[in-house]
Backbone bond lengths (Angstrom), bond angles and torsions (degrees), N, CA, C in turn:
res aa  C-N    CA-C-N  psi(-1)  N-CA   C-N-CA  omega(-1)  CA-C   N-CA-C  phi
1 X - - - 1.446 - - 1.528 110.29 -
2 X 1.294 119.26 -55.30 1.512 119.23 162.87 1.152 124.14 -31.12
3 X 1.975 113.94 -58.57 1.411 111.34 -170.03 2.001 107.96 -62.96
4 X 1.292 101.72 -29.12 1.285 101.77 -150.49 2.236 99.36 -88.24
5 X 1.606 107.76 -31.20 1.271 108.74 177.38 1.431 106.86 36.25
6 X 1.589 103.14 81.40 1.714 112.52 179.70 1.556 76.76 -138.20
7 X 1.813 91.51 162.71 1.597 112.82 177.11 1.691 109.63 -73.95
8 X 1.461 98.75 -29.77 1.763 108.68 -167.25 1.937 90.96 -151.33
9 X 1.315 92.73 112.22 1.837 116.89 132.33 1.260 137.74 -97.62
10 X 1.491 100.36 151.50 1.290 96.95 -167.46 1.715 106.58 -116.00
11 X 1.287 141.38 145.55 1.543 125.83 -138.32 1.574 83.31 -136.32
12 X 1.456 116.03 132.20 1.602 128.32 175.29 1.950 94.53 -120.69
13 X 1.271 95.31 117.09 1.659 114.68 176.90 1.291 106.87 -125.99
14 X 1.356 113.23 160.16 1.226 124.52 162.19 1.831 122.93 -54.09
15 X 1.130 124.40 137.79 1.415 129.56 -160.83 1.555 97.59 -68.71
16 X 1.098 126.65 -37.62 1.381 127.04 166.33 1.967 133.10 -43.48
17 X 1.877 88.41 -33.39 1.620 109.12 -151.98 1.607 92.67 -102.92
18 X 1.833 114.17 -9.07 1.247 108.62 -173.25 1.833 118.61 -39.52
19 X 1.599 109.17 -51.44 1.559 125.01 -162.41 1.493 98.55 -72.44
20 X 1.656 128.77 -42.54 1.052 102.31 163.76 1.318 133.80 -90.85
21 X 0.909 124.42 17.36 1.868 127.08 168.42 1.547 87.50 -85.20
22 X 1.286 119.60 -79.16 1.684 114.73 -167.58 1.263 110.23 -35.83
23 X 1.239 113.77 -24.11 2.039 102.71 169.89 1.290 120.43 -83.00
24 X 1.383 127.82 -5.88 1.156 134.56 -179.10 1.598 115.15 -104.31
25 X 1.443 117.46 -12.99 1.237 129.14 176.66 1.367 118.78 -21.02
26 X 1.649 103.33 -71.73 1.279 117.28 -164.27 1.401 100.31 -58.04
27 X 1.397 117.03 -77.93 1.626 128.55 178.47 1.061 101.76 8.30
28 X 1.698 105.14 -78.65 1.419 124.97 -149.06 2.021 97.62 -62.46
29 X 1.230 97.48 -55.70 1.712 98.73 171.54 1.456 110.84 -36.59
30 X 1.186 130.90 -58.08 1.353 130.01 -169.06 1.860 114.32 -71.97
31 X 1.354 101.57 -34.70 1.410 97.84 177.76 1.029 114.44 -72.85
32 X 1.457 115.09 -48.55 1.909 111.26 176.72 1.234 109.59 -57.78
33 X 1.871 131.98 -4.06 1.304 107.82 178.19 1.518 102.48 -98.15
34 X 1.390 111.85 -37.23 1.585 109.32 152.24 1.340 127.26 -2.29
35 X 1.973 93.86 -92.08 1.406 99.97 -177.17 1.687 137.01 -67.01
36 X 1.650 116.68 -5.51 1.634 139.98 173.33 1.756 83.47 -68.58
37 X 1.576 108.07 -70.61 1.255 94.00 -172.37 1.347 145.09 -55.75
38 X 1.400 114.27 -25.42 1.480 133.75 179.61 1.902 99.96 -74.69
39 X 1.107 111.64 -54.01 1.727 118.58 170.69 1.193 121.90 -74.57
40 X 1.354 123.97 -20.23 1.656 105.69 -171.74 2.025 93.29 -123.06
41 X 1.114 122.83 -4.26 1.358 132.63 -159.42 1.892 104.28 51.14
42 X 0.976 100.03 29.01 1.806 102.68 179.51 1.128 122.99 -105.05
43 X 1.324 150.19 124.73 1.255 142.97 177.53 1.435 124.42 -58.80
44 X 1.150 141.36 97.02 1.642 129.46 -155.73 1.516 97.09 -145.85
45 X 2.054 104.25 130.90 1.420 111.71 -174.16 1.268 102.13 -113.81
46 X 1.246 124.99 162.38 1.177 120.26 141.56 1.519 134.75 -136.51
47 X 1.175 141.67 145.47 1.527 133.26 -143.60 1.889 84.56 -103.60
48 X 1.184 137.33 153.83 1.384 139.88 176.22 1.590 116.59 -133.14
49 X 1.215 128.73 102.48 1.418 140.31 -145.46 1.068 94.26 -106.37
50 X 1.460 143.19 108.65 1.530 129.78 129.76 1.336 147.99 -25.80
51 X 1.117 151.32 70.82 1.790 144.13 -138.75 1.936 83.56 -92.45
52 X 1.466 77.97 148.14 1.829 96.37 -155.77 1.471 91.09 -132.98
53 X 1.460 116.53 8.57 1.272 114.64 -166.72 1.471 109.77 -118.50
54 X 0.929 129.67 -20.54 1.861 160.47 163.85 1.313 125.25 -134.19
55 X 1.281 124.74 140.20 1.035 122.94 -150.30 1.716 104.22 -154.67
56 X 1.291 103.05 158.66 1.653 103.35 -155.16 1.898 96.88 -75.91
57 X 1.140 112.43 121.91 1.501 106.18 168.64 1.671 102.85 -123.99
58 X 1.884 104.13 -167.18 1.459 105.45 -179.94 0.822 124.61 -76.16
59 X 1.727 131.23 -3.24 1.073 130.39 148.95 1.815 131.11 -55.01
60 X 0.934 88.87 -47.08 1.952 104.04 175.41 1.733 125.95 -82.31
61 X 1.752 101.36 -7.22 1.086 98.38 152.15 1.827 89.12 114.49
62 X 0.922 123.69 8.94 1.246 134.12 -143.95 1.546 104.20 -108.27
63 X 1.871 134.93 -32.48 1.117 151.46 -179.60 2.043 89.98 -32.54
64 X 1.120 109.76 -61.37 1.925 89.90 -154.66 1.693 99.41 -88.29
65 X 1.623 122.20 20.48 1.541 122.77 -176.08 1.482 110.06 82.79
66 X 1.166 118.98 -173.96 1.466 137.07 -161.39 2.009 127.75 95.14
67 X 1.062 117.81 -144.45 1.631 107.37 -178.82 1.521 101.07 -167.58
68 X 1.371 96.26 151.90 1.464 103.59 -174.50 1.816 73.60 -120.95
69 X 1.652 93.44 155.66 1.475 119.34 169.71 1.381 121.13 -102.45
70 X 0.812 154.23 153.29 1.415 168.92 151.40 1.376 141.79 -122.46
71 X 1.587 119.32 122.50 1.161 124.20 -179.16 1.695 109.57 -147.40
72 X 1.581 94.02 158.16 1.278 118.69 -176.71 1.208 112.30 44.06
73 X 1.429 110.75 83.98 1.125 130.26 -171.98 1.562 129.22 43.36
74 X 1.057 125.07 43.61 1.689 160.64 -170.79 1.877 84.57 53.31
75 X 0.846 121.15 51.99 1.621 118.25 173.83 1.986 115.37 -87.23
76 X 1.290 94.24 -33.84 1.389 127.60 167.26 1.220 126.20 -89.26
77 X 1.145 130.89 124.33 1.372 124.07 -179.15 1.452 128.50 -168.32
78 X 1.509 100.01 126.09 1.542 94.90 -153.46 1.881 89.58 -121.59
79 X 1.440 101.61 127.19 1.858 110.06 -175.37 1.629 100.04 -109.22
80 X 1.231 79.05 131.33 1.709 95.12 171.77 1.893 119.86 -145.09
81 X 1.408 82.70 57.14 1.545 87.26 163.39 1.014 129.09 -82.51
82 X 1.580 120.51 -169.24 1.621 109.44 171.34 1.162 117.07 -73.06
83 X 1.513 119.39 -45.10 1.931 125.53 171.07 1.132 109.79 -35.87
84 X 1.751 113.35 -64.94 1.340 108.06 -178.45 1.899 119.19 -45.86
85 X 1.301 105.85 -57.14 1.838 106.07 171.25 1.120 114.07 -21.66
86 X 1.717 113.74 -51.63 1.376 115.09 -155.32 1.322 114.46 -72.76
């Protein structure tokens, strides 16, 4: 969320990890506005979308979990799975 500083992402998880990412939504919303504010003295939100329509598989890099990000119209896209880490 930092690197990317968009108003709205859109979050590709594993079909399994959907129920717990959507519980973590907010959190994560509130802390990233936290920490923009504590570092930049700026007020900065961001809205965090679940896509319910695709979903992270072994093709996308997705087999050991993690999340790819998305913005502006998936034009942007920042992956951070575990494969990718490795």
């Amino acid at each position: 969320m930092i690197k990317l500083m968009e108003d709205e992402l859109e979050l590709m998880v594993r079909e399994d990890e959907v129920p717990m990412i959507s519980g973590l939504l907010r959190e994560c919303q509130e802390e990233y506005t936290e920490i923009m504010l504590r570092e930049t003295t700026r007020d900065y939100a961001c809205t965090l979308i679940v896509r319910e329509d695709r979903y992270l598989t072994k093709e996308f890099g997705g087999e050991c979990g993690g999340v790819i990000l998305l913005a502006h119209n998936r034009r942007i896209v920042c992956a951070n799975t575990l494969d990718d880490r490795l």
